[in-house]
N, C-alpha and C positions, 0 to 999 in steps of 0.2 A: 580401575578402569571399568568391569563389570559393572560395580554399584552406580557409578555414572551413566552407564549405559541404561540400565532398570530407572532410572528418573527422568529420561529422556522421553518428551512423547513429539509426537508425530501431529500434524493437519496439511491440510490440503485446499488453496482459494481456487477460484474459476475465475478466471482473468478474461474480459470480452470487450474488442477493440474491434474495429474497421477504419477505413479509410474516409476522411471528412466530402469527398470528390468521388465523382462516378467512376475514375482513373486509380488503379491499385496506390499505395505511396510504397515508393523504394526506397530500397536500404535505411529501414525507420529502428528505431531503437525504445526499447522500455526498460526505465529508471524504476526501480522497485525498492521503495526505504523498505526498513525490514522493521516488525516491532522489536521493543527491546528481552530480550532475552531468545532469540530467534533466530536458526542460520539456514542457510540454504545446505540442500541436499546435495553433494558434489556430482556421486553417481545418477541423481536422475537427470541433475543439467546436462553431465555427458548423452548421456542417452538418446536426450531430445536432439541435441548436437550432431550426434552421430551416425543416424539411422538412414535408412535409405528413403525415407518421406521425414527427411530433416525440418524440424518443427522453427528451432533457433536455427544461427547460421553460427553463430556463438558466445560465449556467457564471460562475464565476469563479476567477481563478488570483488568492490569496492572499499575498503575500510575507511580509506582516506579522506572520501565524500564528508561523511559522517562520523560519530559515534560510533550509531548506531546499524551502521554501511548498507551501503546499496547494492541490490542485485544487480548486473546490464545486460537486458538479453540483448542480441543485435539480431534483427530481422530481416529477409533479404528483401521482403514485399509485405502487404497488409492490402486485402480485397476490401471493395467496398459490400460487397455482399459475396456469399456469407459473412454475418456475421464472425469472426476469428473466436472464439473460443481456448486458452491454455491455461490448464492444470498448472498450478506452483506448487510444489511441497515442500514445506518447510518443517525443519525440526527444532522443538523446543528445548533449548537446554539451561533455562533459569528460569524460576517461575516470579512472575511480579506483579507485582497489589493490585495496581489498578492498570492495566494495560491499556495505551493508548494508541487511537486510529494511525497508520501507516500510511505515503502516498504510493501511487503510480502513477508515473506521467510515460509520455509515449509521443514521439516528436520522428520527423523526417530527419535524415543526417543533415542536409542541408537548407530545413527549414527548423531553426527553431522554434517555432509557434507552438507548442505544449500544450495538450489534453491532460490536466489532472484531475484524478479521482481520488479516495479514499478507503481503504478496505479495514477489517478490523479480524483476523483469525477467529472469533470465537463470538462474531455475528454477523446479521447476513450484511449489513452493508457496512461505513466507516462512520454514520452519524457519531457526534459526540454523545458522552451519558450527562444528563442534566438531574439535576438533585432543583425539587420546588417545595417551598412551602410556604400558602398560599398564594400570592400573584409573585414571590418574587424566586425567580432560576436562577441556578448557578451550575457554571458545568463544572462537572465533576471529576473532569480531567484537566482541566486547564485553570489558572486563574484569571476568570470572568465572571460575569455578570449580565442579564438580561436588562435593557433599558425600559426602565417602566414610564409610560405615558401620561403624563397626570401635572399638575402643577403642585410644583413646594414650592411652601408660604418658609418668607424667610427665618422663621423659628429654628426649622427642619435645619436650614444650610449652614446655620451657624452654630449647632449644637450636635 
């Protein structure tokens, strides 16, 4: 258990939402994939949960969504201004090659109309990594392909 512990590390995203409407949205919820090798921090969900300027109203870690499972915070409200602002900390407990972008989506209990974004632990935002060389990309996470613009002569298409 200790050597586990010593290979374990720590991060931390800044998660920033508001309300799509001048009108706060109530009881809204954020769906948080997690990347892979990645769990959520039990003790600091309680925390938020708990406190007397209760951030969450309360959490649940998902397995079953996913694999790779999903956080649920449940919110009682979300302003449209400020800005919302929340700290996630996540702990890492597998390291893996090429780490790929995670979502978060963030919806009303009773409207599902969904805001998703993208985040990535270990930069600032969830763009994909792209590998190019010369005109033509490939992402480096997924397998794709950049469409390149140009006309093949039928030689190209059938060889």
């Amino acid at each position: 258990k200790r050597l586990m512990r010593q290979m374990e590390t720590f991060t931390s995203c800044k998660l920033s939402f508001f309300s799509r409407t001048q009108e706060p949205a109530s009881m809204s919820i954020l769906d948080i994939s997690l990347p892979t090798g990645f769990m959520p921090i039990n003790e600091y969900l309680n925390a938020l949960s708990d406190n007397r300027a209760r951030v969450i109203s309360n959490w649940e870690f998902n397995k079953a969504l996913s694999e790779k499972g999903s956080l649920i915070l449940y919110l009682d409200k979300v302003a449209h201004n400020p800005i919302e602002v929340l700290p996630i900390k996540l702990r890492q407990t597998h390291k893996v090659g090429i780490l790929q972008p995670a979502s978060v989506s963030i919806y009303e209990y009773y409207d599902e109309t969904k805001c998703v974004r993208y985040y990535h632990p270990q930069k600032k935002d969830g763009r994909i990594l792209r590998r190019c060389q010369n005109d033509e990309c490939l992402c480096a996470e997924e397998n794709c392909s950049m469409q390149e613009r140009r006309k093949i002569k039928y030689q190209h298409r059938i060889t």
